[in-house]
C-alpha positions as CSV (number, residue, x, y, z in Angstrom):
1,X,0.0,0.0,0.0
2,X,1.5,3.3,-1.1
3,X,2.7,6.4,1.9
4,X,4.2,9.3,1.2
5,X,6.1,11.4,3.8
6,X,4.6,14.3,5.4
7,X,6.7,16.4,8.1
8,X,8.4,13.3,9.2
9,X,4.8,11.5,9.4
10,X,3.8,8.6,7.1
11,X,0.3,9.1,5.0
12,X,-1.3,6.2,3.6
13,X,-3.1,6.7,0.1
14,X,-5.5,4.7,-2.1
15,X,-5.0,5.3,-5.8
16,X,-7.4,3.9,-8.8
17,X,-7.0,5.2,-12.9
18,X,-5.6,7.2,-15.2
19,X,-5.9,10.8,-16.2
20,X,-6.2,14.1,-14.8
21,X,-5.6,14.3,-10.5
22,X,-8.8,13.8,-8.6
23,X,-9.0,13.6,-4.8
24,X,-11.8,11.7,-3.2
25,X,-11.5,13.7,0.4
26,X,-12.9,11.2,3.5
27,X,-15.8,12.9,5.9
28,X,-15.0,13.3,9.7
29,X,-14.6,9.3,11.2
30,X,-14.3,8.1,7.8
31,X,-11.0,7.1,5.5
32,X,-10.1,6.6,2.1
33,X,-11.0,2.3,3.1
34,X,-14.9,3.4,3.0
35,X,-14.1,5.1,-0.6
36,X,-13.5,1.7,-3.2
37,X,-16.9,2.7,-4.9
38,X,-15.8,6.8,-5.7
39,X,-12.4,5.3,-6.6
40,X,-13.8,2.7,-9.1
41,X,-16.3,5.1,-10.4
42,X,-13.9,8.3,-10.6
43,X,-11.2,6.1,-11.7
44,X,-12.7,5.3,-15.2
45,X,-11.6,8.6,-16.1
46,X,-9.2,10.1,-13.3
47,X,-6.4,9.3,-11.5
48,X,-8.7,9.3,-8.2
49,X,-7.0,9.3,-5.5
50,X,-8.5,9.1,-1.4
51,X,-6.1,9.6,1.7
52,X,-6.0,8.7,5.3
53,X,-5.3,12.1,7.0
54,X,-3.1,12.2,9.7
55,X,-4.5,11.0,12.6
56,X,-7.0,8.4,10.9
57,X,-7.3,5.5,8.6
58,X,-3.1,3.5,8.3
59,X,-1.4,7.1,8.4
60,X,0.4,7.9,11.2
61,X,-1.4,9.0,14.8
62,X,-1.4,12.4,16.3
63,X,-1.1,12.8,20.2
64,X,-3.3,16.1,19.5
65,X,-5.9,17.1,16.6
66,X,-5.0,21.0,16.6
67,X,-7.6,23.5,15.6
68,X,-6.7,23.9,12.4
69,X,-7.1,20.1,11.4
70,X,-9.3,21.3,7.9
71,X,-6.8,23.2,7.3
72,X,-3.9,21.1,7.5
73,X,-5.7,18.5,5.9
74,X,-5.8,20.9,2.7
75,X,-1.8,20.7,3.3
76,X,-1.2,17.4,3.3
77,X,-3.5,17.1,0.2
78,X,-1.3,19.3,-1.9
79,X,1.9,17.5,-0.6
80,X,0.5,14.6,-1.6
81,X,-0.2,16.2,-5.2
82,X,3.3,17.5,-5.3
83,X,4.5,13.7,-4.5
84,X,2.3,12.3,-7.3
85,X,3.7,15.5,-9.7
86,X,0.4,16.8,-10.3
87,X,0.5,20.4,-10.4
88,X,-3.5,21.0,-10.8
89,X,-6.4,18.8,-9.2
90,X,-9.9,18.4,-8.6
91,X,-11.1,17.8,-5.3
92,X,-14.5,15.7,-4.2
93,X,-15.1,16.0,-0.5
94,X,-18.0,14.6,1.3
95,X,-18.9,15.8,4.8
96,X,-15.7,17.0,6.6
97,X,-13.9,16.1,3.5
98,X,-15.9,18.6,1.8
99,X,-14.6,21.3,4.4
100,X,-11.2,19.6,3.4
101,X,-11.9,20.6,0.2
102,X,-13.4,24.2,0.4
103,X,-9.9,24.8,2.4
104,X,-7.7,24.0,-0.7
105,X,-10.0,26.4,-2.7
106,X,-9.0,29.5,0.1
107,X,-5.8,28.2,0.7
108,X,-4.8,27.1,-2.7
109,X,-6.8,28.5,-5.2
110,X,-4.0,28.5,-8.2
111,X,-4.2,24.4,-7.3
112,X,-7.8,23.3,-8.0
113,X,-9.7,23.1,-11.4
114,X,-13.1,22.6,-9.4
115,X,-14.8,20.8,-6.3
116,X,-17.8,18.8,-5.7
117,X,-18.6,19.8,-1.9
118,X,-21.2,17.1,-0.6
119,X,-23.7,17.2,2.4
120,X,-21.6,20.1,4.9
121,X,-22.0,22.9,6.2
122,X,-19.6,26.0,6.8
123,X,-20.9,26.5,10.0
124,X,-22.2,24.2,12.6
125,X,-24.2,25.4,15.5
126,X,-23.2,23.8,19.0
127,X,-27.4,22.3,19.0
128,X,-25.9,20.2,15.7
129,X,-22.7,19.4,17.5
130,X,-24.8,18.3,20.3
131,X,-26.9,16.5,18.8
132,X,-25.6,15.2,15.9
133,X,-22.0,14.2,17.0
134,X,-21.5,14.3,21.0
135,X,-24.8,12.3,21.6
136,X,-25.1,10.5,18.3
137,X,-21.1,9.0,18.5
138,X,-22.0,7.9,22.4
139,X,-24.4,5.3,21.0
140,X,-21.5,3.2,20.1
141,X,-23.9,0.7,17.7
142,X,-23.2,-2.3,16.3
143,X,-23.2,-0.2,12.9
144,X,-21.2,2.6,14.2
145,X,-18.3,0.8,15.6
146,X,-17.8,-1.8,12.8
147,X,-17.9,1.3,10.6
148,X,-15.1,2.9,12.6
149,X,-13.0,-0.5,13.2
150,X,-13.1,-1.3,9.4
151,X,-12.1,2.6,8.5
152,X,-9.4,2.9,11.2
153,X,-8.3,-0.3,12.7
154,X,-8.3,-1.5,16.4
155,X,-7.6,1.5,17.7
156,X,-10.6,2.9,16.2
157,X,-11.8,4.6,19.5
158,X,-9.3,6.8,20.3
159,X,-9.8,8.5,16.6
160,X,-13.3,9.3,17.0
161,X,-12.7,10.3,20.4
162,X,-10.2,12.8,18.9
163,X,-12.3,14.1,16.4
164,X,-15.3,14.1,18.6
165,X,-13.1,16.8,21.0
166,X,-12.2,18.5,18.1
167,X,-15.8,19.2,16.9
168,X,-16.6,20.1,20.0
169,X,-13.9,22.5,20.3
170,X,-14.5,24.5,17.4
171,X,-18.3,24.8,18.4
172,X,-18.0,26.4,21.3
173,X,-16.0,28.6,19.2
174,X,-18.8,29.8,16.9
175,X,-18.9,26.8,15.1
176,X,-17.7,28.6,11.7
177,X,-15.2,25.5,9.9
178,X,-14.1,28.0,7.4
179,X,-13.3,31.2,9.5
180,X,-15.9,33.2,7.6
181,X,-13.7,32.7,4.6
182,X,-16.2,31.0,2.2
183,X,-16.6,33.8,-0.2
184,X,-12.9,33.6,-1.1
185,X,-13.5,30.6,-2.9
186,X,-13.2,31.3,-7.0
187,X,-13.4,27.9,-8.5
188,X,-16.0,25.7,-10.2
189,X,-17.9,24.3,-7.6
190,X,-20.6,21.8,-7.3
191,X,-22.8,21.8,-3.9
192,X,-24.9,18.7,-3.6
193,X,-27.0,17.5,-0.4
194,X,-30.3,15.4,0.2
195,X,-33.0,18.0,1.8
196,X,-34.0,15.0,4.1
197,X,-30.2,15.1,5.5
198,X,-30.8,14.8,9.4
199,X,-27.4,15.4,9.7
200,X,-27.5,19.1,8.5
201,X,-30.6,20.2,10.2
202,X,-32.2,22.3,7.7
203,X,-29.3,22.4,5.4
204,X,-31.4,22.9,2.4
205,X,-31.5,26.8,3.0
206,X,-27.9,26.6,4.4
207,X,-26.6,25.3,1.3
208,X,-28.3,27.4,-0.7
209,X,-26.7,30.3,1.1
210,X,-23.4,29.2,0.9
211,X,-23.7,28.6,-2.9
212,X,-25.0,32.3,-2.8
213,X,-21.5,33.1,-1.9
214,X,-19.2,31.3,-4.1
215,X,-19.7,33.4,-7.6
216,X,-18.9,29.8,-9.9
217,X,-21.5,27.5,-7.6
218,X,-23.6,25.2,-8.8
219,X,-26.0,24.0,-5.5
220,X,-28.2,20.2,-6.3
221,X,-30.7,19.4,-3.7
222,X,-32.4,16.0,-3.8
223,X,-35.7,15.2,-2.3
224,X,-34.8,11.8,-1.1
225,X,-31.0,10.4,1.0
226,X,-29.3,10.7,4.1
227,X,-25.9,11.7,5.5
228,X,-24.1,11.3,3.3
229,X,-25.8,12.2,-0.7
230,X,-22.7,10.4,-2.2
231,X,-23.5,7.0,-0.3
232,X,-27.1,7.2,0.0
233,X,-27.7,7.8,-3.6
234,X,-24.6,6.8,-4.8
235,X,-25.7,6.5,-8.6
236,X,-28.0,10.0,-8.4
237,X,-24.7,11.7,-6.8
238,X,-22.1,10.0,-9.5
239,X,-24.2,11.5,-12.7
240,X,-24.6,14.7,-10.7
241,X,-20.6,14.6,-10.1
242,X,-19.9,13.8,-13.8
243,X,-22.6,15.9,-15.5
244,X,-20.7,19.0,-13.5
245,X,-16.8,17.8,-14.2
246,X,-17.9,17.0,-18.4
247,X,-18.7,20.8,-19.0
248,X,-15.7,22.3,-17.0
């Protein structure tokens, strides 16, 4: 399985295809291991590629998740670009990922040729962490937890108990993931979520206001899905994600 080095940590990657670079960016206590179906799909025409940030997944653990963890996940995603000597990339995030991948738009905006941003938000409200993450993660279900062992391995607790801190964290902080930065984002960009998304708590009019920001969005709401679009309507997402990246 391919790594690559990233200030003196290792990063695992998944790689599928030929073409032009696109990175399929892993949600909040996922890892490029749930991705085979985006890399077989994206991989018919892309060099698709899906990392394990650090912290998560067969890269290297972090005794801390620091503030800026979106952030340096945009980092590490153009390292690993440099190490694949790709100079320009598309970017499809789900979830977190998608945060992942709004980041690389502010932070790297000469680097990306578009991104599909699926089922986020910029800003969560502490009710949503609350609710959503704090109480939801407690569960521990069946589900959940072989979910989180087969993404991250046997020590697949202390992971989401990072990211859970982290979350919580930045709520209490306002909540805002991209520092009220969103409007600095200049690429193509394709928003898609499922208006039946308990997950995002009215995220319908939340997308649509952060597409009202981005001056080259494109916003798809479905009727029907849950958390996230890309897995719950994994064929209705694909044609959405390829109807979008044909007419660039």
């Amino acid at each position: 399985m391919p790594y690559f080095t990233f200030q003196q940590h290792r990063i695992h990657y998944r790689e599928q295809g030929h073409g032009e670079l696109l990175f399929v960016l892993p949600g909040n206590t996922a890892s490029s291991a749930c991705h085979a179906g985006e890399l077989e799909h994206f991989g018919q025409r892309y060099q698709a590629v899906a990392l394990d940030y650090l912290g998560t997944g067969q890269s290297d653990r972090l005794d801390d998740w620091p503030a800026s963890w979106w952030q340096d996940g945009a980092h590490q995603v153009v390292a690993l670009a440099d190490h694949l000597g790709a100079e320009r990339f598309h970017a499809v995030g789900t979830s977190g990922g998608a945060i992942v991948a709004l980041w690389l738009a502010i932070l790297y905006p000469q680097r990306l040729v578009s991104v599909v941003a699926d089922s986020t938000l910029s800003i969560f409200p502490p009710e949503l962490v609350q609710r959503n993450v704090v109480i939801d993660r407690a569960r521990r279900t069946e589900g959940q937890v072989g979910f989180w062992a087969f993404a991250h391995g046997e020590d697949w607790e202390q992971v989401i108990e990072a990211d859970t801190a982290l979350i919580c964290a930045l709520a209490e902080r306002g909540g805002d993931w991209l520092e009220g930065r969103l409007a600095e984002v200049t690429c193509p960009m394709l928003i898609t979520a499922s208006s039946q998304d308990d997950a995002l708590l009215g995220g319908a009019e939340d997308n649509l206001a952060m597409a009202q920001q981005i001056s080259q969005a494109r916003l798809y709401l479905h009727h029907t899905g849950g958390h996230p679009l890309m897995w719950s309507q994994p064929d209705l997402f694909r044609a959405q994600a390829d109807l979008f990246l044909s007419q660039l």
